[in-house]
C-alpha positions as CSV (number, residue, x, y, z in Angstrom):
1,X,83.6,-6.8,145.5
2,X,86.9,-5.6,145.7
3,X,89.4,-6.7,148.7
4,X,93.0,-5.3,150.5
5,X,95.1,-8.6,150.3
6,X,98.7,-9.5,151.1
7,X,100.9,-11.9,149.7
8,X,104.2,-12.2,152.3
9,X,106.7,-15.2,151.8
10,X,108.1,-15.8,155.7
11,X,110.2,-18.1,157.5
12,X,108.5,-21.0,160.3
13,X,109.3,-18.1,162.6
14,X,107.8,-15.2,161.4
15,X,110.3,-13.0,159.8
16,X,110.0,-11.6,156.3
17,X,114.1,-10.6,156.2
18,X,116.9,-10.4,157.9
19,X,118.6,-7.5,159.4
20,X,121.3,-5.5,158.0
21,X,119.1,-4.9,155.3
22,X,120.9,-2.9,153.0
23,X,122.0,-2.1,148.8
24,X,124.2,-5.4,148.7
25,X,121.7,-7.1,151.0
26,X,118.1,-6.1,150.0
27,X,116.5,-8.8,152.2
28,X,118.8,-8.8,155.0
29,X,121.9,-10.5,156.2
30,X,121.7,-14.9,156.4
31,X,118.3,-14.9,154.4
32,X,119.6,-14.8,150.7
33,X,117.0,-16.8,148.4
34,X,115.5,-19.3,151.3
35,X,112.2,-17.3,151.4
36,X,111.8,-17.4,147.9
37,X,113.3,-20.6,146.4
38,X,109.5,-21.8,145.4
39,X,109.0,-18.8,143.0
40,X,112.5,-19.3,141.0
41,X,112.8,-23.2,141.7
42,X,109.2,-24.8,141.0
43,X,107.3,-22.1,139.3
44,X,105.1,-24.5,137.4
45,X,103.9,-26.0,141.0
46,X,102.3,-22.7,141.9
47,X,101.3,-20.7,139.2
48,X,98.0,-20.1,141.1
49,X,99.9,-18.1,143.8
50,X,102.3,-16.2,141.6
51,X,99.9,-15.0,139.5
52,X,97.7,-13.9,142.7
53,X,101.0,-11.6,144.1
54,X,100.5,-9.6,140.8
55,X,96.9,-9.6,140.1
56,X,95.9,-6.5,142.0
57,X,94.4,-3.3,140.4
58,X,97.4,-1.1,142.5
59,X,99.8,-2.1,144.9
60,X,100.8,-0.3,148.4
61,X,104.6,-0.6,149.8
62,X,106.7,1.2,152.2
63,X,109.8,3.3,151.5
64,X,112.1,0.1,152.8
65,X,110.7,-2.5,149.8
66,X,111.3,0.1,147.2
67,X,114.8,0.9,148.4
68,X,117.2,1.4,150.6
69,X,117.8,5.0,151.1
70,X,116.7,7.2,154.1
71,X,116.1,10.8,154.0
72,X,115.8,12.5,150.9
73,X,115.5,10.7,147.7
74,X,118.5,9.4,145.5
75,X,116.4,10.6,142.2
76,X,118.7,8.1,140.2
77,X,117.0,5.6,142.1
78,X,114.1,3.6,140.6
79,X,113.7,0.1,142.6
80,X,115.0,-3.1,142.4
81,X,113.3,-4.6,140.0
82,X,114.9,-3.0,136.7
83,X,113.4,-0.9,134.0
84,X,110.2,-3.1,133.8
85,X,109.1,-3.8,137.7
86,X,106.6,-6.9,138.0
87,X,103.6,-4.7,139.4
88,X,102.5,-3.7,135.8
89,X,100.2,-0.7,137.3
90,X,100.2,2.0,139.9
91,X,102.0,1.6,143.1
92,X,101.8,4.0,146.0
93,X,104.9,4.2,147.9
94,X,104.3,5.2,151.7
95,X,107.1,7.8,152.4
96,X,108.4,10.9,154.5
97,X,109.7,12.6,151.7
98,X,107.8,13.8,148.7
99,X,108.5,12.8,144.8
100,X,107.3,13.1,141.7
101,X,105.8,10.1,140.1
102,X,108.2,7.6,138.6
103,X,107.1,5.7,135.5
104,X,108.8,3.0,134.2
105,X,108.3,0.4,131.5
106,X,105.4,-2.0,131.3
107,X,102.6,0.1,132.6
108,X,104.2,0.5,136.3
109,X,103.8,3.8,137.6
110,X,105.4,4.5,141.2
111,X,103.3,7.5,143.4
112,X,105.4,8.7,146.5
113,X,102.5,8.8,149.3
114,X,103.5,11.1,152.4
115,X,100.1,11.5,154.1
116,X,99.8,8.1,156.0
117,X,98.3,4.4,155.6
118,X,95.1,5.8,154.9
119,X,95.4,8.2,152.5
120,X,97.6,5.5,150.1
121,X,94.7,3.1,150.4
122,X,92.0,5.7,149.5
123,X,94.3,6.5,146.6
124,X,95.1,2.9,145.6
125,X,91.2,1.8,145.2
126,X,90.5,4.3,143.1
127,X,93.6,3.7,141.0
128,X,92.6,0.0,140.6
129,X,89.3,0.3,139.3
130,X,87.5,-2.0,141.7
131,X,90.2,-4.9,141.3
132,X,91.9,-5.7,144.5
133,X,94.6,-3.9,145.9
134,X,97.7,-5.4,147.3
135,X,99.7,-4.6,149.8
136,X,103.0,-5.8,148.7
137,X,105.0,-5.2,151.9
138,X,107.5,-5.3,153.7
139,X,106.7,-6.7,157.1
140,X,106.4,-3.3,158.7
141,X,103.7,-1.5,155.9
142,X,101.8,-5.1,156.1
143,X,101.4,-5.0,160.4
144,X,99.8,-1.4,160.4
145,X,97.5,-2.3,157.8
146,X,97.0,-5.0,159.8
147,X,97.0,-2.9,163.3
148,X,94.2,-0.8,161.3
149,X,92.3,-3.8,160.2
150,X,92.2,-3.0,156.9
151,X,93.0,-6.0,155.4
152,X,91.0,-8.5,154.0
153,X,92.7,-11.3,152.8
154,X,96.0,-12.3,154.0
155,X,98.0,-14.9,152.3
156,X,101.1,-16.7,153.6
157,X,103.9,-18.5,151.9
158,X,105.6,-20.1,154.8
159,X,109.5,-21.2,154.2
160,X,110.8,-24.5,156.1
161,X,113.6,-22.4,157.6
162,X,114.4,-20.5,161.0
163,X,115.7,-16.9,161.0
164,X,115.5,-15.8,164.2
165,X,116.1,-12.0,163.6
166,X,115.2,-9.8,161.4
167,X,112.1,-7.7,160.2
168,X,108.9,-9.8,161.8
169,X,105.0,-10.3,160.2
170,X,102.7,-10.2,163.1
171,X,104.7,-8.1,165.6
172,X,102.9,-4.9,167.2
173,X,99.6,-5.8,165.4
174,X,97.2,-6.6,168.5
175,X,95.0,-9.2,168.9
176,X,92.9,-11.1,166.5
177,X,91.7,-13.9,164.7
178,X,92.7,-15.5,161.2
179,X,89.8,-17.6,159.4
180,X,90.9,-19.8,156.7
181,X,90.0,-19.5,153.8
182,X,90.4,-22.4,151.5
183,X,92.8,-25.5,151.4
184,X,97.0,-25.0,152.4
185,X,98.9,-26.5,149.8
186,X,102.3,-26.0,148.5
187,X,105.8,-28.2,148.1
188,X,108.9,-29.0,150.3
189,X,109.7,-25.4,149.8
190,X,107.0,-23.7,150.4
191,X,103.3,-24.1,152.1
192,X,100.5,-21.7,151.3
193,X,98.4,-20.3,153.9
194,X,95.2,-17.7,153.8
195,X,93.5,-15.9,156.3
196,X,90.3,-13.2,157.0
197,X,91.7,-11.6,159.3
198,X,89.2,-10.5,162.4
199,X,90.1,-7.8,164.8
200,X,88.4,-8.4,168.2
């Protein structure tokens, strides 16, 4: 059966990025590549995990992990990841502002969702086909998913480093438990947590 999952790389105290986040500083001022060294530094030491971020059948994010506009869209605008984003199928975008769908190479096809958590998840399960879906992030789209407990499988990559400020996982999502599933594991960089989580 088909799951809601999140992969979300934080530091020991809970923030995803700093603040300031911004065109020249996408994840945030004092954070730079410390949350995501393991990726880029010892990709052969977990394979397993990377491949997991970009397994789903569709992908949900918010408006502030696609870019970093407000208001209405910069149409020149297509993400930070190039002409050939990583997510290799349909992502759903949760918005204020409506936009037409933006496809770019590699079989990644970005939908503008205006109509709430909800309505992007219905949308994103039927997209993937019954394969998972993902909710890619940031830190704020993850905690009312979270809030809504509608996720099923949460998965942590936990940075040796402190932040303290910045955009936190966990804040504003009420109370409730997180089962383990599985064995951590990981490196010096990186340890690799994940969760059920169980509202009360």
């Amino acid at each position: 059966m088909s799951k809601v999952t999140s992969d979300m790389s934080l530091s020991l105290d809970g923030f995803t990025a700093g603040p300031g986040q911004s065109l020249d500083l996408p994840i945030g001022e004092g954070v730079g590549e410390s949350l995501h060294r393991w990726m880029f530094e010892e990709p052969e030491l977990h394979a397993e995990a990377i491949a997991a971020i970009t397994a789903a059948g569709a992908f949900i994010m918010g408006r502030n992990m696609f870019g970093p506009g407000r208001g209405e869209w910069d149409l020149g605008w297509q993400g930070w990841w190039g002409e050939e984003p990583p997510y290799h199928g349909p992502v759903f975008v949760l918005t204020h502002h409506a936009r037409e769908p933006l496809e770019m190479k590699g079989g990644t096809t970005f939908h503008f969702v205006t109509d709430g958590i909800e309505a992007a998840l219905e949308r994103a399960r039927e997209a993937a086909g019954g394969r998972d879906v993902s909710i890619a992030g940031g830190a704020h789209t993850v905690n009312q998913y979270l809030a809504a407990g509608l996720i099923d499988e949460l998965r942590l990559h936990v940075a040796p480093v402190v932040l303290g400020r910045g955009e936190r996982l966990l804040a504003g999502v009420g109370a409730f438990d997180l089962e383990p599933v599985g064995t951590p594991s990981g490196s010096a960089l990186i340890t690799h947590l994940t969760y059920r989580p169980e509202k009360g």
